[in-house]
C-alpha positions as a printed NumPy array, in Angstrom:
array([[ -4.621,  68.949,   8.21 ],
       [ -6.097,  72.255,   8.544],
       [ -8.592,  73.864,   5.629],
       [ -9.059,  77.228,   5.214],
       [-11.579,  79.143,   2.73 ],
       [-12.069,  82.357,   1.775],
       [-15.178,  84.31 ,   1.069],
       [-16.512,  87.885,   0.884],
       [-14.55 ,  89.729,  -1.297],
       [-15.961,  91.611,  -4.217],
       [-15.154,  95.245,  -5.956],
       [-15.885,  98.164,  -4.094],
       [-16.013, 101.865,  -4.188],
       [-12.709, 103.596,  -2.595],
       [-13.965, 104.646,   0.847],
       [-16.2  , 101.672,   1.04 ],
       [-16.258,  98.555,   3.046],
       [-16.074,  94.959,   2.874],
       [-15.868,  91.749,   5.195],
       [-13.745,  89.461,   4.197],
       [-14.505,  85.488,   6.362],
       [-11.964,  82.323,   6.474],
       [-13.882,  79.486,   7.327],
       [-11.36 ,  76.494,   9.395],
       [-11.923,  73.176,   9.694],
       [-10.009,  70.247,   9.991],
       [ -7.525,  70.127,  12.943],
       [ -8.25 ,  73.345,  14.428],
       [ -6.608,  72.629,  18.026],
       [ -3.098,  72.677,  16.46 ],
       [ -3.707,  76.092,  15.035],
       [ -1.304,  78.378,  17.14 ],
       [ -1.647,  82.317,  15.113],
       [ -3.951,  83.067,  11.684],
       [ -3.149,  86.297,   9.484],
       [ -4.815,  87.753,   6.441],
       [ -2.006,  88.256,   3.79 ],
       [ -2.572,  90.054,   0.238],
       [ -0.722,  89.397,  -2.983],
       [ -1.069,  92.696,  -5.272],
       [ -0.37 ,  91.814,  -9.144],
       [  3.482,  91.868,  -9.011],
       [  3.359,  92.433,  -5.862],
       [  5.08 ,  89.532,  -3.285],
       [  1.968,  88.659,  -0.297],
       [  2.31 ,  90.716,   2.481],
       [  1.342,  90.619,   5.715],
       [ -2.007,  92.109,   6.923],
       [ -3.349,  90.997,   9.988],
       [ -2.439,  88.443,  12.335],
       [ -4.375,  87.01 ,  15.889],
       [ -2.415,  85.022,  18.001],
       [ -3.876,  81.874,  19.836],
       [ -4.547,  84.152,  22.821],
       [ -6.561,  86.585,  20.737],
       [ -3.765,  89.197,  20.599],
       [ -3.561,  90.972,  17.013],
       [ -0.945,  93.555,  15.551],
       [ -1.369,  94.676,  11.826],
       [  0.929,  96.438,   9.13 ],
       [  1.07 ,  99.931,   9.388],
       [ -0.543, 100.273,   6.14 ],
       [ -4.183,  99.235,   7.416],
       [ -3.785, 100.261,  11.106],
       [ -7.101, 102.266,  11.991],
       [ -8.848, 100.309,   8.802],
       [ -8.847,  97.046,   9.17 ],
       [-10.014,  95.235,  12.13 ],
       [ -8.956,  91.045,  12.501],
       [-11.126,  88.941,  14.411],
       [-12.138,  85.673,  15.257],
       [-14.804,  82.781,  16.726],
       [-13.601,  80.288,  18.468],
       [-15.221,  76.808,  19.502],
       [-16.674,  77.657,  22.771],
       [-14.315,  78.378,  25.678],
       [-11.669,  77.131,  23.674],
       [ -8.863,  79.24 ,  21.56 ],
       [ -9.956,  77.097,  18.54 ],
       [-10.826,  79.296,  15.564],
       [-13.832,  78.426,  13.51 ],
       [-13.614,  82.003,  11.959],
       [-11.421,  84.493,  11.129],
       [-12.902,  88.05 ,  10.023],
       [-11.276,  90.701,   8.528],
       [-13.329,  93.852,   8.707],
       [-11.902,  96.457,   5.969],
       [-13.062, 100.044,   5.929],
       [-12.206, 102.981,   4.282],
       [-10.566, 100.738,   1.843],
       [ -8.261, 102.95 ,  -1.363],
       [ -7.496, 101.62 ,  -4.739],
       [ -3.737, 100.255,  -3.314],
       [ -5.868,  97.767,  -1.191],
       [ -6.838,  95.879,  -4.294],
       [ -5.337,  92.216,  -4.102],
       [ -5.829,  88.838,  -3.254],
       [ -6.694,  88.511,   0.296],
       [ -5.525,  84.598,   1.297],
       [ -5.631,  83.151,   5.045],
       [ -3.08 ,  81.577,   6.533],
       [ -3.063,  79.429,   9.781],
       [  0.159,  78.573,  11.651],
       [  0.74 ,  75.317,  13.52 ],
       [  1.753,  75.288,  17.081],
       [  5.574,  74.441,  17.193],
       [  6.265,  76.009,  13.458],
       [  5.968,  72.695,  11.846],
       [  3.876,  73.903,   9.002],
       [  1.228,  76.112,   7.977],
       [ -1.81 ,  76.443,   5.52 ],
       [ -3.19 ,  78.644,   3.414],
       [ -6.459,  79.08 ,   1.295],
       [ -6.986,  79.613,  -2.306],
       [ -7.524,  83.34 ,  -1.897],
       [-10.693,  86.155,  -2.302],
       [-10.309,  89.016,  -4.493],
       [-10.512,  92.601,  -3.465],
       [-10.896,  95.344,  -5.806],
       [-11.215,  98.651,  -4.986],
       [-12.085, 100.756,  -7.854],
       [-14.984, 103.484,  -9.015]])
């Protein structure tokens, strides 16, 4: 079992910032990739972010230059304890539901937490 929980999201000016933070615990050595996905209303979740266990990352296009996905690990280990999602120069279209999501080496299964809200808005 893997947890995962959300924090840091709040409203926001457009152009502004925010930090989003997954917290992981449980059986963090079978995590193989984590993403930040967002669910817009009526939106489906989409894909955000994604590090792989080797600390590689790709993004959608959407966020590319604006978002930046990162990650602490147990020491020299590839076990996350964190996952970061650094947002800038955030627009009203990023407001959503920002959830985590951890996949399990061989594709078994995967978790994801309860969600943070974003809103972008003056």
């Amino acid at each position: 079992q893997v947890q995962l929980v959300e924090s840091g999201g709040g409203l926001v000016q457009p152009g502004g910032s925010l930090r989003l933070s997954c917290a992981v615990s449980g059986s963090i050595f079978s995590i193989n990739a984590m993403g930040w996905y967002r669910q817009a209303p009526g939106r489906e979740r989409e894909l955000v972010a994604r590090i792989s266990r080797s600390g590689d990352t790709d993004y959608a296009d959407f966020v590319k230059g604006r978002f930046t996905i990162s990650r602490e690990t147990v020491e020299n280990t590839v076990y996350p304890q964190t996952v970061y999602l650094q947002m800038d120069s955030l627009n009203p279209e990023d407001t959503a539901v920002y959830f985590c999501h951890a996949g399990i080496l061989g594709g078994l299964r995967d978790y994801w937490g309860k969600g943070t809200l974003v809103t972008v808005s003056s």
